[in-house]
C-alpha positions as CSV (number, residue, x, y, z in Angstrom):
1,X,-33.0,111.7,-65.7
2,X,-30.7,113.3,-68.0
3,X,-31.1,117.0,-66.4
4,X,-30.5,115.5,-63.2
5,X,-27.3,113.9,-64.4
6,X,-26.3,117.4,-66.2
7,X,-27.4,119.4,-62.9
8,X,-24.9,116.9,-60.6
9,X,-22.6,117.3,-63.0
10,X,-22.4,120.7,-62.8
11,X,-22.8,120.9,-58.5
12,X,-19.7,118.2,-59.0
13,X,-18.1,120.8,-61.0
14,X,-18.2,124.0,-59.1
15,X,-17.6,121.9,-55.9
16,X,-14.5,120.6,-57.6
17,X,-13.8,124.4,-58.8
18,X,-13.2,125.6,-55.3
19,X,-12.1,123.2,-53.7
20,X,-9.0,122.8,-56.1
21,X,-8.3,125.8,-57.8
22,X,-6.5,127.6,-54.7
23,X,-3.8,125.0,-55.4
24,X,-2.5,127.1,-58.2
25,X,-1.4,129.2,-56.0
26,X,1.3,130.2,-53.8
27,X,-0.2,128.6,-50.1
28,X,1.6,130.2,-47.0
29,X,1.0,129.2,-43.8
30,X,0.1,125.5,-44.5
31,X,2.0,122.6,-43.0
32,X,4.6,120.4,-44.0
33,X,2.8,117.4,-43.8
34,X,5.3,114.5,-43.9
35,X,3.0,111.7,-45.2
36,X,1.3,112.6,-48.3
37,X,-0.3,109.4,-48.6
38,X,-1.8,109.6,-44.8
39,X,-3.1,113.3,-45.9
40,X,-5.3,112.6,-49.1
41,X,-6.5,109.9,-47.0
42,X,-8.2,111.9,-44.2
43,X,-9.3,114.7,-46.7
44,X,-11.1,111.9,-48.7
45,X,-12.7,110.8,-45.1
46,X,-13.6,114.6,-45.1
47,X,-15.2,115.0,-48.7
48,X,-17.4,112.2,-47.6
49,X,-18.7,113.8,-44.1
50,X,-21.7,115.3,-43.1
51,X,-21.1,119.5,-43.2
52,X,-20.8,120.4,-40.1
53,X,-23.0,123.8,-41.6
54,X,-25.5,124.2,-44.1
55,X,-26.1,126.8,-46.7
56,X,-29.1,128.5,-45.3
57,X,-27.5,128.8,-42.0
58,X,-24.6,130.6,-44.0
59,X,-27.3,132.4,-46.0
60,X,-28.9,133.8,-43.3
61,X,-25.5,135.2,-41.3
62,X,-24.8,137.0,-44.8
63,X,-28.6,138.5,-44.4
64,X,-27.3,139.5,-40.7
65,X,-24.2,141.1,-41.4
66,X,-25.8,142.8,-44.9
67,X,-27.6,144.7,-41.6
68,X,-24.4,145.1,-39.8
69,X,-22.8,146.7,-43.1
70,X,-26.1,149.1,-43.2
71,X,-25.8,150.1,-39.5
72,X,-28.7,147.9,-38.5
73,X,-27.0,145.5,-36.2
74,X,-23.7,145.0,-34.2
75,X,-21.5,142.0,-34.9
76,X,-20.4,140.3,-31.3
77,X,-17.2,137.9,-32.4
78,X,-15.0,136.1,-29.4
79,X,-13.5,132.7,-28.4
80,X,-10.4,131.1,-27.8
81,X,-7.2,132.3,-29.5
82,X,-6.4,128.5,-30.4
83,X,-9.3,126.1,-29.2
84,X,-7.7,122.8,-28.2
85,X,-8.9,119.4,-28.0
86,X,-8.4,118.8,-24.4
87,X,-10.1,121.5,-23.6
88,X,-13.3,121.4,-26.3
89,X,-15.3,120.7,-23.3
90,X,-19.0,121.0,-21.9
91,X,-18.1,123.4,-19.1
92,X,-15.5,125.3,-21.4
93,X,-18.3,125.7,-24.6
94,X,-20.8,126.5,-21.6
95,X,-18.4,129.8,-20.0
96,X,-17.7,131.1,-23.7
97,X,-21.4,131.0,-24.7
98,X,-22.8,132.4,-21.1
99,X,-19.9,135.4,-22.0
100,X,-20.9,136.3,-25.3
101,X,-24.3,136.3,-24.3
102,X,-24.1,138.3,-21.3
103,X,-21.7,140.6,-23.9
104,X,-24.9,140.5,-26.3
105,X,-27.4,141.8,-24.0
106,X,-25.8,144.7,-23.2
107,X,-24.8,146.1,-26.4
108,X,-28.0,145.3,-27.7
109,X,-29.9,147.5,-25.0
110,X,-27.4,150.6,-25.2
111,X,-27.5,150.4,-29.1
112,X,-31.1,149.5,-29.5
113,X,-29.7,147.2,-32.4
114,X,-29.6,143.5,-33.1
115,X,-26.3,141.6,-32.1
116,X,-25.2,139.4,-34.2
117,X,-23.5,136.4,-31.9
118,X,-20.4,134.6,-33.8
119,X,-17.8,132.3,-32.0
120,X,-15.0,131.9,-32.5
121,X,-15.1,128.3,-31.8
122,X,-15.8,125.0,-33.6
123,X,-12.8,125.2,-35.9
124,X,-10.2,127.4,-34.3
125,X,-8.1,125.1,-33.8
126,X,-4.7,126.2,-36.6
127,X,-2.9,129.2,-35.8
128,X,-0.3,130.9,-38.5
129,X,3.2,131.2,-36.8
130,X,5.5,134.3,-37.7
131,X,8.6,131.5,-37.5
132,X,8.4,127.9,-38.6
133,X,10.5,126.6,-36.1
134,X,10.6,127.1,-31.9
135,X,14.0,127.0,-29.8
136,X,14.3,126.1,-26.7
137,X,17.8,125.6,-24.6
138,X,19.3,124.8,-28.3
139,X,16.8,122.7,-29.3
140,X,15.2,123.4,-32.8
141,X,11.8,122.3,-33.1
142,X,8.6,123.2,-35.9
143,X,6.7,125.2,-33.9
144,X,3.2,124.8,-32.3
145,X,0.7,125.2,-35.2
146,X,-2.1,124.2,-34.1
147,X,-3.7,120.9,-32.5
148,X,-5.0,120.7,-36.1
149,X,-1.6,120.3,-37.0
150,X,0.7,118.9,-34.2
151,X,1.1,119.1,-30.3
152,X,1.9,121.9,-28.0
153,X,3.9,119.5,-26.1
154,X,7.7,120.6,-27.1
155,X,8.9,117.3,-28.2
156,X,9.9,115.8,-31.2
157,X,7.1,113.2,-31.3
158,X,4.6,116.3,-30.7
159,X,5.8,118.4,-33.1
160,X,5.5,116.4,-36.2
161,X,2.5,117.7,-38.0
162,X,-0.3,114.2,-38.4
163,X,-2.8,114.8,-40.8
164,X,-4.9,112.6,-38.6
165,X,-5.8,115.0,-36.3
166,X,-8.0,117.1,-38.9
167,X,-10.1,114.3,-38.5
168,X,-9.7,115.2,-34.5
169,X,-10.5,118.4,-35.8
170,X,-13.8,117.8,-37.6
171,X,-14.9,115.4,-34.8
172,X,-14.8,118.1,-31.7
173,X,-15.9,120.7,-33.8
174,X,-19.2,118.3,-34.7
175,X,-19.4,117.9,-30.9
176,X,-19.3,121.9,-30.1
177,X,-21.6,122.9,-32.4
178,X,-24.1,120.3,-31.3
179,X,-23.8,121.0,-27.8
180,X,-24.0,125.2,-29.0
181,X,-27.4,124.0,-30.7
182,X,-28.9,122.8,-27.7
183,X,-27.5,125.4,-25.3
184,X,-29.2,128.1,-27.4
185,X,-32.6,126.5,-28.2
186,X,-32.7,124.9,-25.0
187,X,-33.7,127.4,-22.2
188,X,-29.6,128.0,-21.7
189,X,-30.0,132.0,-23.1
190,X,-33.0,133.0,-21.9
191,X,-33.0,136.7,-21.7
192,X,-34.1,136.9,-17.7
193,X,-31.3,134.3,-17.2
194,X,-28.6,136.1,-18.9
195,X,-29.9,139.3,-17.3
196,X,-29.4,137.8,-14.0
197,X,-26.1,136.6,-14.3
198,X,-25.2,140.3,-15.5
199,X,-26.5,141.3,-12.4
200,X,-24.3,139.2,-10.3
201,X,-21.4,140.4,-12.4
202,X,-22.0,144.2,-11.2
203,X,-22.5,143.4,-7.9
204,X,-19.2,141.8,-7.9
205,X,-17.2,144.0,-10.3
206,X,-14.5,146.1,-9.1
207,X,-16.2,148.9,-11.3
208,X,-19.6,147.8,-10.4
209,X,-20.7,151.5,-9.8
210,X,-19.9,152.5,-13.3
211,X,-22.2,149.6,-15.0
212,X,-25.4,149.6,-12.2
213,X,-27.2,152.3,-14.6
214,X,-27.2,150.2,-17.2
215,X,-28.0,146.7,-15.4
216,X,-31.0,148.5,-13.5
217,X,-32.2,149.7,-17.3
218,X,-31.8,146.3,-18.4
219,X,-34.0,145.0,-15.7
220,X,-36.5,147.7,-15.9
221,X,-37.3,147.1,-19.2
222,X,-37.8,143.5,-18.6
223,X,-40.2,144.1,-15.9
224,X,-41.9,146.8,-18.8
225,X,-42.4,143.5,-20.9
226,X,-44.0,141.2,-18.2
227,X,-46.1,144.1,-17.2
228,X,-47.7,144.6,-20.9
229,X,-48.5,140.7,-21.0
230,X,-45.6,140.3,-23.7
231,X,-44.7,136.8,-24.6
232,X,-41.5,136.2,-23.8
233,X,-41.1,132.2,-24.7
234,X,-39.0,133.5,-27.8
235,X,-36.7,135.0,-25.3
236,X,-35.5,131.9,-24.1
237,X,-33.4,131.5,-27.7
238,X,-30.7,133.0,-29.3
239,X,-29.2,132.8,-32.9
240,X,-25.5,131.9,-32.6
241,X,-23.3,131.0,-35.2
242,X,-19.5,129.9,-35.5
243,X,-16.2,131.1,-37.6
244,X,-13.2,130.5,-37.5
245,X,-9.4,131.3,-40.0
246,X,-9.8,129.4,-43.0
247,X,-5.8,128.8,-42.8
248,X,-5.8,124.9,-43.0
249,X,-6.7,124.5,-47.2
250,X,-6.6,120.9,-46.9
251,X,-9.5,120.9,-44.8
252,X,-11.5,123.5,-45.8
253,X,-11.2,122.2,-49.4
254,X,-12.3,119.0,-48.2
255,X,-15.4,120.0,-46.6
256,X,-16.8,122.3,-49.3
257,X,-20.0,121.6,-50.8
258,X,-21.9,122.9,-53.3
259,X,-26.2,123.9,-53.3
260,X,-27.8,121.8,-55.9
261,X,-30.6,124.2,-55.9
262,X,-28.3,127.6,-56.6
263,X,-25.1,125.7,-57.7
264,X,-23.0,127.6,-55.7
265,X,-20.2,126.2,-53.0
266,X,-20.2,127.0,-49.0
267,X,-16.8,126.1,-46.7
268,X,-19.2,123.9,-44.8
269,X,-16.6,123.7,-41.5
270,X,-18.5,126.9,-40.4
271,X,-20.5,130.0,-41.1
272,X,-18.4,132.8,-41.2
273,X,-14.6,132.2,-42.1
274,X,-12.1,134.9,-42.0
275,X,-8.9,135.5,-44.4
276,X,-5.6,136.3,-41.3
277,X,-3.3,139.1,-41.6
278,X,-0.5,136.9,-42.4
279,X,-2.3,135.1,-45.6
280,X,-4.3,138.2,-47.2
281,X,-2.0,138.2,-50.8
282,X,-3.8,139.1,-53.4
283,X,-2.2,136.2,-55.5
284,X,-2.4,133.8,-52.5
285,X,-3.9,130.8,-52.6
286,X,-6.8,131.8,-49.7
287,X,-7.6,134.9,-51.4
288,X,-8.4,132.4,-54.4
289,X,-10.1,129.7,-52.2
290,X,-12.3,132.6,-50.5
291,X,-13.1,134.1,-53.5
292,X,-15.1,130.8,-54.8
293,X,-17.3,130.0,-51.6
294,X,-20.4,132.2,-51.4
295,X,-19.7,132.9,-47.1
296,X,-19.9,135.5,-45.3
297,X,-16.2,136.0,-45.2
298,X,-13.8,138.4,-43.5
299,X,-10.1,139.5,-43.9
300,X,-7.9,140.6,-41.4
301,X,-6.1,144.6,-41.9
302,X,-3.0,145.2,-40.4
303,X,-1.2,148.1,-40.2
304,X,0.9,147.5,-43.6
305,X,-3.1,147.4,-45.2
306,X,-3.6,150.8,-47.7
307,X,-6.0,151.9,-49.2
308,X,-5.2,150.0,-52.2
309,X,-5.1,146.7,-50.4
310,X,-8.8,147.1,-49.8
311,X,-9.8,148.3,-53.3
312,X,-7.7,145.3,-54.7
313,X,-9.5,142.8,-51.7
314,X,-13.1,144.1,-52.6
315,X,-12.0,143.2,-56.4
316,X,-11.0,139.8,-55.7
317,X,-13.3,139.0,-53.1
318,X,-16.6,141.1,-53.3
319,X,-16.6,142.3,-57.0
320,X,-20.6,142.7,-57.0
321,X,-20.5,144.9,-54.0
322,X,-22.9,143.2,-52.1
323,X,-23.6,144.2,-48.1
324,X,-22.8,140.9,-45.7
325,X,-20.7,139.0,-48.3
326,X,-17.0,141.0,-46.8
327,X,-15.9,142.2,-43.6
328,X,-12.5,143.9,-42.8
329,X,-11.9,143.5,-39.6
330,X,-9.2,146.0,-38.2
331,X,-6.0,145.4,-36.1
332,X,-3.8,148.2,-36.4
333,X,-3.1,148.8,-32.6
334,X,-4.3,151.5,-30.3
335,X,-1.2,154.0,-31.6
336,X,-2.0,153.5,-35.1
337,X,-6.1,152.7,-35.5
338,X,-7.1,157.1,-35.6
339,X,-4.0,157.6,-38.5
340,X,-4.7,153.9,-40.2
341,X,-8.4,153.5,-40.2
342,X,-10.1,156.8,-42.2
343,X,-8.1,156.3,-45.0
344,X,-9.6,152.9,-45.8
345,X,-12.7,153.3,-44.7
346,X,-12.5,156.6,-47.1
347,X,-11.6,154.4,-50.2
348,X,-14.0,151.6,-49.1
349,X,-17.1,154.0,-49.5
350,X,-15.5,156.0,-52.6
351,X,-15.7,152.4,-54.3
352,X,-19.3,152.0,-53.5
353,X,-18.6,149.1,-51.3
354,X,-20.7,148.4,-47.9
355,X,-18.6,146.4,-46.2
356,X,-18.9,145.7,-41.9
357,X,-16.3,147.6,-40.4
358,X,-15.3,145.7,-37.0
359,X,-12.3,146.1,-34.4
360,X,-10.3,143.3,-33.8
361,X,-8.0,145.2,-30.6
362,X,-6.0,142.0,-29.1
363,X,-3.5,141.0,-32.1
364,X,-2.2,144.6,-32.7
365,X,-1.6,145.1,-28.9
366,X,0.6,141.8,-27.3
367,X,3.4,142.9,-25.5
368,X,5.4,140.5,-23.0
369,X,5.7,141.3,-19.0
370,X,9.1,140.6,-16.9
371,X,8.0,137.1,-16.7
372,X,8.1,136.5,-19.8
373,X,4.3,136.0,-20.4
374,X,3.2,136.8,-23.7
375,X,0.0,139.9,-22.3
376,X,-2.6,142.2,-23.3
377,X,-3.4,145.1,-21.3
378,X,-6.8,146.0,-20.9
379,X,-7.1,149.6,-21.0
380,X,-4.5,149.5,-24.3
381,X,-7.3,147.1,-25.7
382,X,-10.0,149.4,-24.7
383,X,-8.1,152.4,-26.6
384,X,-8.3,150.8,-29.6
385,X,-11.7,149.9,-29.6
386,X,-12.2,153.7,-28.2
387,X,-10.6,154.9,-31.3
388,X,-12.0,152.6,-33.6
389,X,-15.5,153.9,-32.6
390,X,-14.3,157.7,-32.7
391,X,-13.0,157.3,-36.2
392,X,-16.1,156.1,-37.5
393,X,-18.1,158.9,-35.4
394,X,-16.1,161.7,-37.1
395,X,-16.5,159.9,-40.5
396,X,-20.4,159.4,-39.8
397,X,-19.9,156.2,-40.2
398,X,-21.0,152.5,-38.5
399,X,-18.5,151.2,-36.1
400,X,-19.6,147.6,-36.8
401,X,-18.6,145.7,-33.8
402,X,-15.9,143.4,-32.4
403,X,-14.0,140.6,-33.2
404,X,-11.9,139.0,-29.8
405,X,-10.3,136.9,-28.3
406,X,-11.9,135.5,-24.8
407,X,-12.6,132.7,-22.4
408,X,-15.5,131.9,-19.6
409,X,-13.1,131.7,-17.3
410,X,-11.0,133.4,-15.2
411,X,-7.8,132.8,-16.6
412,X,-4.9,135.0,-15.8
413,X,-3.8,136.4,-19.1
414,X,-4.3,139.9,-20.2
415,X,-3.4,142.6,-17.9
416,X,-6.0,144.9,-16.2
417,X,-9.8,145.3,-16.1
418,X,-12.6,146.4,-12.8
419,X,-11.0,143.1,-10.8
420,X,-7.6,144.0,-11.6
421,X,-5.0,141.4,-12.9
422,X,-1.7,142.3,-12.2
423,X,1.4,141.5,-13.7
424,X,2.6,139.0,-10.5
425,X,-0.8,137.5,-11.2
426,X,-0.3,135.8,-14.9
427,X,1.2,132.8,-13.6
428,X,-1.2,131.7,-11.8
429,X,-3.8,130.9,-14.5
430,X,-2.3,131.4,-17.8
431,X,-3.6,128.8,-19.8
432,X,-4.0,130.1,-23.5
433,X,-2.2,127.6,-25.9
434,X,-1.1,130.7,-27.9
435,X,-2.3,134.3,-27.4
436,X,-3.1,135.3,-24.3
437,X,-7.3,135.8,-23.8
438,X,-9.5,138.5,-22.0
439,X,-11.4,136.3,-19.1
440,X,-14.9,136.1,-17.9
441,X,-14.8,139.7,-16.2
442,X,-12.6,141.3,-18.3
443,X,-15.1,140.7,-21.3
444,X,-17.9,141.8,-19.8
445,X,-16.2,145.2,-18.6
446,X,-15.4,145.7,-22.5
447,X,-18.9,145.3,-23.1
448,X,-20.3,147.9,-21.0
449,X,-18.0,149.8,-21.7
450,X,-18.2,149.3,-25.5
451,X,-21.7,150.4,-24.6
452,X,-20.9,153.5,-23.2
453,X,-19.3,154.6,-25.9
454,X,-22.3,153.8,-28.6
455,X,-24.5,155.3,-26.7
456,X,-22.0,158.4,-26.7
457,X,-22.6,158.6,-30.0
């Protein structure tokens, strides 16, 4: 009885350590919550809920991207800019999780690798602003943070950040990873299904010449399998996993747990949590908050990051070196990535880290049309990924995969792609409650074309 009592003790402990000890810190990015009282309320609700993940499932991704950080395996990471709560529904889960598998299949056959699948759903749902406030014919309101934090609506009422709605938060983000469960052990992403709606997509792309090869491979290969009698019942699943920013401290704090067999603490609102561009200090509170959970975790390099910045990150945050427990994941822009790139990844190996190298090509490229819509366009998006995957072939190194931003539908957002969006066109579905997102067809040509360029290795 009394090593039980020291053992909770100590789990209590270390939970306690992580969850608080960021609060010594300088926090940017967090909201100004007006009602202390209503907060500590809600994040004891939180402390008290079932994890939304467990350790092994976080266990495992770190064995998954230990093989991307080798050059075993890919890393496939997409999903809404800003999830919101109106919108965390069956058909919308359903179109992102049909993309990225669709995405999945086809890097996987032109790499002869493993893809490792990651949302970016279930918890995306806080965004860092680069101004606290949002005017609008002379009125001054906070801006949109978030529906973790307050309304998109641009009224007063909307704009007050409610700590109630990390509750909302939790809540949908229990519903989309149970209905992401059952999708992917459920028949859902069966390998002849996804095949076939990759099919349909070529027949229909604009640029459907270009990616036939490849679809006819695909399908030949399949038919290889059925011919040789392989079983292909374990086809019919997929392993799929969920990040999101760890921006909102209050909530991740809340829902961190600790292993009573190991002792150590997991952020527990998803499996693979990334550090943004705008909360990367060294003496920040997330660097501190990351550097005590035992995730898979990423940070964000802009183009300020040196080389520095990454020896002082792999310090703080992956001082034993280990393969799968840090990704960077690079948005520089397509000018910058050729000049910015090789000199981290340079100091990165001289320090005897392996890290996963990933491009992240929609934050460093947002520009804004005549209209006024904030746009990506496509082929600028494709350059950086292009030059990502150059720099590492010139280095010999692993280009370790992607990391955007992307819907299931066909939204009218970024500019370009094999069925052409044009600029006249963004009104008519621009739906993105931030950042504008590459849609159903767009992805899907930056996957076979992401493919072309591995196998051009």
């Amino acid at each position: 009885m009394k090593d039980r009592a020291r053992a909770s003790k100590r789990e209590s402990e270390a939970a306690n350590q992580a969850a608080a000890s960021w609060r010594a810190f300088p926090a940017r990015q967090q909201p100004d919550w007006p009602d202390p009282h209503a907060l500590r309320a809600v994040t004891e609700d939180l402390a008290a809920a079932p994890p939304l993940v467990f350790a092994a499932e976080c266990d495992q991704l770190r064995r998954r991207m230990a093989a991307v950080a080798r050059g075993e395996a890919i890393l496939l990471q997409g999903g809404d800019c800003a999830e919101t709560f109106e919108r965390t529904t069956a058909d919308a889960i359903r179109g992102k999780l049909q993309t990225l598998l669709q995405m999945a299949v086809v890097l996987t056959h032109a790499t002869a690798l493993p893809v490792v699948k990651v949302g970016r759903m279930a918890g995306q749902y806080a965004k860092p602003r680069s101004s606290a406030v949002e005017e609008r014919a002379g009125v001054v309101l906070p801006s949109y943070r978030g529906d973790a934090v307050n309304g998109l609506e641009f009224t007063e009422g909307a704009r007050v950040p409610d700590p109630r709605r990390l509750r909302t938060m939790y809540d949908a983000s229990a519903r989309t990873l149970n209905l992401v469960r059952a999708l992917t052990t459920g028949g859902f992403a069966d390998l002849r299904q996804v095949h076939a709606w990759n099919e349909g997509f070529v027949a229909a792309s604009g640029a459907g010449e270009r990616y036939e090869q490849l679809a006819d491979e695909i399908g030949r290969s399949l038919g290889f399998m059925r011919a040789c009698g392989v079983d292909t019942r374990e086809l019919a699943t997929a392993e799929f996993f969920v990040g999101h920013e760890g921006l909102l401290l209050d909530y991740e704090s809340a829902l961190t747990r600790t292993e009573p067999d190991t002792g150590r603490a997991y952020a527990t609102s998803g499996h693979f949590l990334w550090i943004g561009e705008r909360t990367r200090d060294l003496d920040g509170a997330h660097v501190e908050y990351f550097s005590r959970v035992a995730n898979p975790i990423a940070v964000k390099l802009g183009p300020t990051a040196s080389p520095d910045t990454v020896v002082s990150l792999l310090d703080r945050l992956d001082p034993d070196r280990e393969p799968g427990r840090l990704t960077f994941v690079v948005r520089a822009g397509a000018e910058r990535v050729r000049d910015l790139l090789p000199t981290l990844v340079e100091k990165a190996n001289a320090e005897g880290a392996q890290v996963a190298w990933v491009s992240d090509p929609m934050h460093g490229n947002t520009t804004t049309a005549p209209s006024g819509h904030k746009t990506r366009r496509f082929d600028t998006v494709l350059d950086e990924v292009r030059g990502f995957v150059e720099v590492h072939q010139e280095l010999g190194t692993h280009p370790g995969g992607i990391h955007v931003e992307l819907t299931g539908d066909d939204v009218t957002e970024c500019v370009g792609g094999g069925n052409a969006v044009l600029e006249e066109d963004l009104p008519h579905r621009y739906e993105t409650a931030c950042d504008p997102r590459l849609n159903h067809t767009q992805s899907l040509d930056l996957a076979f074309l992401l493919a072309e360029m591995y196998r051009g290795r």
